[in-house]
Backbone as CSV, one residue per row, in Angstrom:
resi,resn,N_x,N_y,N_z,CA_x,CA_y,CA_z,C_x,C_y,C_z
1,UNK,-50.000,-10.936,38.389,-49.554,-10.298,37.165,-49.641,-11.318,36.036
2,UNK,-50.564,-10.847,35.189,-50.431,-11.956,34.074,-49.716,-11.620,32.625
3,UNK,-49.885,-12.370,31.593,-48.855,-12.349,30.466,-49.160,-10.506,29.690
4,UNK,-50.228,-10.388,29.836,-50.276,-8.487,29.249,-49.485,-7.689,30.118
5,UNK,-49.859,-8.119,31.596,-49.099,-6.825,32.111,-47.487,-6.998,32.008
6,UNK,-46.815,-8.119,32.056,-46.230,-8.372,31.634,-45.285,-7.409,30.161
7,UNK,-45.783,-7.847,29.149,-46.158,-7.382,27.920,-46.264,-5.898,27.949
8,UNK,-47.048,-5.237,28.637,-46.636,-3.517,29.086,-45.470,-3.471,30.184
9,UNK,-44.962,-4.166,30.575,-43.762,-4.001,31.543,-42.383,-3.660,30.346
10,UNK,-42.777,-4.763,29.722,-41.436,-4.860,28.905,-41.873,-3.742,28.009
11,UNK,-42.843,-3.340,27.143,-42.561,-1.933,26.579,-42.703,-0.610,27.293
12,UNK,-43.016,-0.527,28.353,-42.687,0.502,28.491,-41.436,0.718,29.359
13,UNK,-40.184,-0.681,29.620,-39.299,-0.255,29.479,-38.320,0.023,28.322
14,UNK,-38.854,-0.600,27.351,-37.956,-0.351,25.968,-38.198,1.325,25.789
15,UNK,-39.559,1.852,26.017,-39.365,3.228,25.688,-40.680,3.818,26.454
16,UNK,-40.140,4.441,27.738,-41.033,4.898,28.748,-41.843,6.332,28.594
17,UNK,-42.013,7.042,27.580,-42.856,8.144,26.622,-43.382,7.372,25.870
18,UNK,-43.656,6.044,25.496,-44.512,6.116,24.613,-46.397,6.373,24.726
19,UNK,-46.660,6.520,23.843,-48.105,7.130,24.058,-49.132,5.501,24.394
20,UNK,-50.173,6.536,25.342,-51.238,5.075,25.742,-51.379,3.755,24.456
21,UNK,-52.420,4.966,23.341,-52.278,4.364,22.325,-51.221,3.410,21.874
22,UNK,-50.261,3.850,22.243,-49.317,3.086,20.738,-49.370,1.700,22.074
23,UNK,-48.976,2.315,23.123,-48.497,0.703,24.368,-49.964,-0.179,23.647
24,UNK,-51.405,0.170,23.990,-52.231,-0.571,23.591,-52.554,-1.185,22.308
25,UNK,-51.534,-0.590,21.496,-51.791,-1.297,20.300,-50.697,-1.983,20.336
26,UNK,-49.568,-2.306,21.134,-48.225,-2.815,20.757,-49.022,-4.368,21.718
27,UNK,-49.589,-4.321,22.453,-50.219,-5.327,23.529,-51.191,-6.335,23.216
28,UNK,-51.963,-5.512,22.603,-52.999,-5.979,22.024,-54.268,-5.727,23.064
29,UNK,-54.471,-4.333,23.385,-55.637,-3.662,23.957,-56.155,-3.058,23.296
30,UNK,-57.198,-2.066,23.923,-57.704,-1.196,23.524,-57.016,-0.063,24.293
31,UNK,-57.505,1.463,24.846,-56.723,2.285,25.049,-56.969,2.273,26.728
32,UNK,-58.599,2.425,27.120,-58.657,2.309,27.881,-58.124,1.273,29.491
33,UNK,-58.454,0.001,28.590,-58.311,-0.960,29.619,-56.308,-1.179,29.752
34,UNK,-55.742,-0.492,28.996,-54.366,-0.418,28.642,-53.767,0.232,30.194
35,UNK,-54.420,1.695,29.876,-54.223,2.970,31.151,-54.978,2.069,32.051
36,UNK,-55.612,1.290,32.474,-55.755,1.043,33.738,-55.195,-0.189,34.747
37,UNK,-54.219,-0.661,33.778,-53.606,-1.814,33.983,-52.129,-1.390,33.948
38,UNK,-52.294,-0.006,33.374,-50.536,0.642,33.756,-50.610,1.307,35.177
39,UNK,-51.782,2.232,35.331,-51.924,2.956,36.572,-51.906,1.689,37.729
40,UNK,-52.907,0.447,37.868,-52.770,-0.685,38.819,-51.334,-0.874,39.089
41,UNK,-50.295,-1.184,37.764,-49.253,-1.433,38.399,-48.169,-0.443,39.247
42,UNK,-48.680,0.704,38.691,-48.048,2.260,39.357,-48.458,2.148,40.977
43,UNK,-49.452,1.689,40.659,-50.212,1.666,42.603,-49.900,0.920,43.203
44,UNK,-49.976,-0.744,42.556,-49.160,-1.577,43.149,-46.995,-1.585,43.436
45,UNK,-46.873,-0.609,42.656,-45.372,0.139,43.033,-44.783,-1.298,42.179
46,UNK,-45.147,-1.506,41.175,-44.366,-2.948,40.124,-43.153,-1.374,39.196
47,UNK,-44.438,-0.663,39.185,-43.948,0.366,38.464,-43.286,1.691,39.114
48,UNK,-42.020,1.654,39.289,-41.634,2.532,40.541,-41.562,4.062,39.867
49,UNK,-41.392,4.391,38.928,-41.292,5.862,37.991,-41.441,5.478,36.970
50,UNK,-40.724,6.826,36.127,-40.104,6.938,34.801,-38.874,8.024,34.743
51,UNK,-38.027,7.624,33.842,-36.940,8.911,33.705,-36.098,8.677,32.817
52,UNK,-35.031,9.840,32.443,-34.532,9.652,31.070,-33.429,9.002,31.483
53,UNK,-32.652,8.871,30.369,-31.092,7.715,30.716,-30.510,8.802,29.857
54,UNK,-29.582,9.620,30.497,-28.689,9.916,29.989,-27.041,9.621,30.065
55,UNK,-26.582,9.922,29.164,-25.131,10.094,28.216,-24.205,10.630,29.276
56,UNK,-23.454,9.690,29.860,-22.752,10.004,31.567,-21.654,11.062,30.757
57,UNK,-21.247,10.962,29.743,-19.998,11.546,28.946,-20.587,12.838,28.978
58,UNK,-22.067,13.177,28.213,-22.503,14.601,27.429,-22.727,15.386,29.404
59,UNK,-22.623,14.683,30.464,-23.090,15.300,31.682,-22.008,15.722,32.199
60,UNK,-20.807,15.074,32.029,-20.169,15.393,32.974,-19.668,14.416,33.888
61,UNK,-20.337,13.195,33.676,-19.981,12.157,34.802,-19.618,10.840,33.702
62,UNK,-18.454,11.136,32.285,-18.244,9.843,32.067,-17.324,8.981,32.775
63,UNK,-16.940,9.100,33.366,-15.799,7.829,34.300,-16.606,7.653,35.496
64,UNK,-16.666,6.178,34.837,-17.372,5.277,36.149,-17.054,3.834,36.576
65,UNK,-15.775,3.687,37.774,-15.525,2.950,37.924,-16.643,2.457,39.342
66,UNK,-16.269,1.123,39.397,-16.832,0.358,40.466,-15.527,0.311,41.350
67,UNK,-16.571,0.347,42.980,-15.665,0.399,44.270,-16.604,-0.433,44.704
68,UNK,-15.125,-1.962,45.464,-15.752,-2.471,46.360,-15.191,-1.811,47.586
69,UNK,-16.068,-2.407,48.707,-15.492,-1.802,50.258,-15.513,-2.879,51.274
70,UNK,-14.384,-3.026,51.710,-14.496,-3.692,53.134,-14.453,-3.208,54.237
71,UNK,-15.313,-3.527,55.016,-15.516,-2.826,56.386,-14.674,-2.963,57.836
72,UNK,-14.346,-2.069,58.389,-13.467,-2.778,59.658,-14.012,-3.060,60.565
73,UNK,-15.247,-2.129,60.926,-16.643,-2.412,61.573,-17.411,-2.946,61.359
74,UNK,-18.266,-3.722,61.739,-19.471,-4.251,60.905,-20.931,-4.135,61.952
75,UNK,-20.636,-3.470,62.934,-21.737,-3.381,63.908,-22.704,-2.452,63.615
76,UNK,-23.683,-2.932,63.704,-25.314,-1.956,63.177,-24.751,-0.170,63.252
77,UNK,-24.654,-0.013,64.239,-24.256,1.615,64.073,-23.620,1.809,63.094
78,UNK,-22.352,1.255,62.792,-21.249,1.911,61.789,-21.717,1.556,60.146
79,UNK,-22.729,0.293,60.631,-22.911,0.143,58.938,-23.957,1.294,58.685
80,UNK,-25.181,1.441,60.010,-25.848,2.071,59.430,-25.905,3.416,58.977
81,UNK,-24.672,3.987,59.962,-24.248,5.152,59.129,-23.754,5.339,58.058
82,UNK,-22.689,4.386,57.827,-22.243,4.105,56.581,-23.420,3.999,55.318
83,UNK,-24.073,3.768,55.731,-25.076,3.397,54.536,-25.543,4.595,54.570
84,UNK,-26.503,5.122,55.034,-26.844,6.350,55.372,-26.139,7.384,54.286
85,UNK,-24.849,7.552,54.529,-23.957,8.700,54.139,-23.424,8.458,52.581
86,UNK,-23.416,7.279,52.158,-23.151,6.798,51.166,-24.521,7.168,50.425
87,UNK,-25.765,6.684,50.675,-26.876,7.132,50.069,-26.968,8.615,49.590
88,UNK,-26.186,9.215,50.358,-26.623,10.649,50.181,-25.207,10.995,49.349
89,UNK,-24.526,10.512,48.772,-23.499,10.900,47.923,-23.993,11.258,46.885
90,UNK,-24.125,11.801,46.239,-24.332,12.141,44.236,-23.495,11.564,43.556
91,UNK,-22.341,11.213,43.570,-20.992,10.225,43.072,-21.711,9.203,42.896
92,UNK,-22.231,8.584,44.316,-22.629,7.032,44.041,-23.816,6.792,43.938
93,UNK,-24.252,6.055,42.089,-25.245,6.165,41.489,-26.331,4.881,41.705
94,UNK,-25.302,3.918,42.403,-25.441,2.604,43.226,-24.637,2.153,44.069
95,UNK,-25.301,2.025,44.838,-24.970,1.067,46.226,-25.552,-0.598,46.302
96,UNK,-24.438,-1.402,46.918,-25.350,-2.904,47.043,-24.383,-3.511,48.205
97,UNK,-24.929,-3.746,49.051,-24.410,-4.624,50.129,-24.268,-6.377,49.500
98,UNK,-22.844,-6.576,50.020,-22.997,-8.214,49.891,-22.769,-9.335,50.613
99,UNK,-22.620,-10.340,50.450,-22.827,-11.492,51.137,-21.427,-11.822,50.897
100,UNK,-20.636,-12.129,52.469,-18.700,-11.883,52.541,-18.234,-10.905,51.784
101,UNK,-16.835,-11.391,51.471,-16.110,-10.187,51.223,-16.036,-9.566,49.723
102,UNK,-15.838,-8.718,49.069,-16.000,-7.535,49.924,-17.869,-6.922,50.148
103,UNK,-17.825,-5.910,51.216,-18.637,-5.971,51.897,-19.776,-5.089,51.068
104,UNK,-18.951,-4.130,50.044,-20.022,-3.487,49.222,-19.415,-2.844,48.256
105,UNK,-20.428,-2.730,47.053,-19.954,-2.429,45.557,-21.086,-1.105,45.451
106,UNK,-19.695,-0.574,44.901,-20.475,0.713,44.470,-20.140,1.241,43.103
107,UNK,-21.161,1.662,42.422,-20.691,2.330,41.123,-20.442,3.935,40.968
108,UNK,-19.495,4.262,41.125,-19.810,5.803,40.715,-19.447,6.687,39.780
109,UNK,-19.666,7.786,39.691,-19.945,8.280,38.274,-19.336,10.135,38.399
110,UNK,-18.329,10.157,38.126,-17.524,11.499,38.147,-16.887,12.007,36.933
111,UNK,-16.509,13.266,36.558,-15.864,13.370,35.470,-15.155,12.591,34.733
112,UNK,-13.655,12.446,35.997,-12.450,11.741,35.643,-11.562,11.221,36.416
113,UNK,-10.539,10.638,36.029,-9.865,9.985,36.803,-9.109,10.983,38.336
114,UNK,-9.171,12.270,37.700,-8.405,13.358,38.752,-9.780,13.482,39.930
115,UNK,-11.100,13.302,39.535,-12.237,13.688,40.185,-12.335,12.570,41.280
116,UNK,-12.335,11.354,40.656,-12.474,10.356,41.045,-11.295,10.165,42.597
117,UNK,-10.099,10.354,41.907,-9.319,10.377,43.156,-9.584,11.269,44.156
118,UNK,-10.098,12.372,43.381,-10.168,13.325,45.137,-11.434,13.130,45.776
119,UNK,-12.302,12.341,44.871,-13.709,12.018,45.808,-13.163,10.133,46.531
120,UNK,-12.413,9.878,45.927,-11.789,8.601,47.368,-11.002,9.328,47.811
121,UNK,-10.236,10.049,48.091,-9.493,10.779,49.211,-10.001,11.067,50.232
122,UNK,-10.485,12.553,49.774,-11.481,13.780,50.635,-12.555,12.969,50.839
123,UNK,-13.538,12.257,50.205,-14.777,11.979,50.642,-15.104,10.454,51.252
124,UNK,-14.867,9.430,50.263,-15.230,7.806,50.349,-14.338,7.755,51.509
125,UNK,-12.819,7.642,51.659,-11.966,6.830,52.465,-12.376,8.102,54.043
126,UNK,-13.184,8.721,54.188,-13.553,8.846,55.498,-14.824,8.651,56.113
127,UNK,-15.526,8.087,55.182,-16.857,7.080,56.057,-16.095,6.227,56.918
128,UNK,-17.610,6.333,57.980,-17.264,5.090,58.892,-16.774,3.820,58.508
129,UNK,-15.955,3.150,59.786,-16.044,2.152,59.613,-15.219,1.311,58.105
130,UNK,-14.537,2.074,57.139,-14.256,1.354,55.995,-12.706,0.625,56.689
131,UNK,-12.064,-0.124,56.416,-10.972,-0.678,56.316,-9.981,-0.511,54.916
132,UNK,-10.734,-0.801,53.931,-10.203,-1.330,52.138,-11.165,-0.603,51.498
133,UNK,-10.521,0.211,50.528,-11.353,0.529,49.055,-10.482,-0.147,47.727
134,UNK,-11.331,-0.865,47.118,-10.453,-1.494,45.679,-11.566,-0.454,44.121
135,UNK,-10.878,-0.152,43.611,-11.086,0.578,42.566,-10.834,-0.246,41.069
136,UNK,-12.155,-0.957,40.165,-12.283,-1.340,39.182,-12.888,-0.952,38.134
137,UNK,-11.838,-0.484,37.026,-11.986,0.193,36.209,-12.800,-0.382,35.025
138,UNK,-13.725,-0.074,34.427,-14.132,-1.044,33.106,-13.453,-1.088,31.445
139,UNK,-13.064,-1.402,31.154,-12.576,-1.591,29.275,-13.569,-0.901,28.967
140,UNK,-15.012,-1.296,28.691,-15.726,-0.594,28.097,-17.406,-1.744,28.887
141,UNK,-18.110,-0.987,28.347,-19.543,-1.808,28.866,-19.824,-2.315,27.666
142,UNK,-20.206,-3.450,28.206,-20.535,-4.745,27.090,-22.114,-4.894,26.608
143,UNK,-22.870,-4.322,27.913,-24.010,-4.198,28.154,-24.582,-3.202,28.933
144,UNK,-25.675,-2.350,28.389,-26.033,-1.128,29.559,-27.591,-2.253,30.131
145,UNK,-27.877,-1.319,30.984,-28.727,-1.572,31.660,-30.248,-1.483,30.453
146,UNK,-30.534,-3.025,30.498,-31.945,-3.322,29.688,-33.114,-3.415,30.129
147,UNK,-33.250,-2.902,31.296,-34.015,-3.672,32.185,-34.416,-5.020,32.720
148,UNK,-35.485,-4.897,34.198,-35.547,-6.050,34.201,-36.190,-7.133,33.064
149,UNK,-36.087,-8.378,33.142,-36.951,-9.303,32.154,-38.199,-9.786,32.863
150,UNK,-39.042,-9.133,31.737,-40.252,-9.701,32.210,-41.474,-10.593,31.482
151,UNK,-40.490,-10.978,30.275,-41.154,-11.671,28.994,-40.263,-12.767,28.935
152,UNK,-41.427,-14.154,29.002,-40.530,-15.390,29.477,-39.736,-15.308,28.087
153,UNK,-38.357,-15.869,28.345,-37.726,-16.180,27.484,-37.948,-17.797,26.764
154,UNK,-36.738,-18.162,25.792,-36.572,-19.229,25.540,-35.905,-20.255,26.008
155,UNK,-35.457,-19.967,26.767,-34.671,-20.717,27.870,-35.456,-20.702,29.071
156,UNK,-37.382,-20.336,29.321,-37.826,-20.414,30.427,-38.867,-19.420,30.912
C-alpha cells in the first residue's frame, strides 16, 4: 500500500459517497486509475464496506453505556458460546475480548436507562459462564469514531 492509496483511505473515510471524480481529484488522479485502486483495495478486503453513521438519539438507541464482563468460566466451550451469543445481540454494537481482567468490554446501545436494565437482567446476566457485569456510563463523548489513521502524521 503506498502513499495514494493511503490518501483514498483517508477520504473516503471522511466521506464514503463521495463521487469517483471528486476522490480522484482530491488525490491527485485521474478517474480511472482512481476506481481501480479503490476496487484493489475492496478485493484485497483493506476496504471492508461502506455505511451510514447514524444519530443513536434520532434511532432510538441513545444510551450507550460500556459493560465490562468477567468470566467465571473461561474454558473454550463457555467462552465460545459466550461469544457466539453475544455476537448475535443487536444491543451489543461491540464486542472486544481482553488481556486479564476484566475479561470483555462491550458497548451497547438501547433507548434508556429502563431498557438498558432489563436487557442486563433478562438478557446479558444469563450468558454463559459470566461471574461480574460492571456498567460505565459516559459524561458525554469527547470523540466519535474518526476512523482508522492512515495518513502519516506529525508525530510519525
Amino acid at each position: 500500500m503506498d502513499r495514494l492509496d493511503r490518501r483514498i483511505l483517508h477520504e473516503l473515510q471522511q466521506d464514503g459517497r463521495i463521487s469517483n471524480a471528486e476522490l480522484a481529484e482530491r488525490v491527485g488522479l485521474t478517474p480511472s486509475p482512481c476506481l481501480r485502486r479503490v476496487r484493489h483495495l475492496e478485493e484485497q478486503g483493506v476496504i471492508r464496506g461502506y455505511r451510514a453513521r447514524l444519530d443513536p438519539g434520532a434511532v432510538g438507541r441513545g444510551f450507550q453505556p460500556f459493560v465490562t464482563v468477567v468470566m467465571r468460566h473461561e474454558d473454550r466451550a463457555t467462552v465460545s458460546e459466550f461469544e457466539r451469543r453475544v455476537a448475535e445481540l443487536p444491543e451489543v454494537v461491540e464486542a472486544h475480548r481482553l488481556f486479564g481482567d476484566p475479561d470483555y468490554l462491550l458497548r451497547v446501545a438501547v433507548a434508556d436507562l429502563a431498557a438498558y436494565e432489563r436487557f442486563v437482567t433478562d438478557v446479558l446476566s444469563g450468558l454463559p459462564g459470566i461471574a461480574q457485569v460492571h456498567s460505565h456510563l459516559t459524561m458525554k463523548q469527547v470523540k466519535a469514531d474518526a476512523g482508522i489513521p492512515v495518513e502519516p502524521t506529525a508525530r510519525g
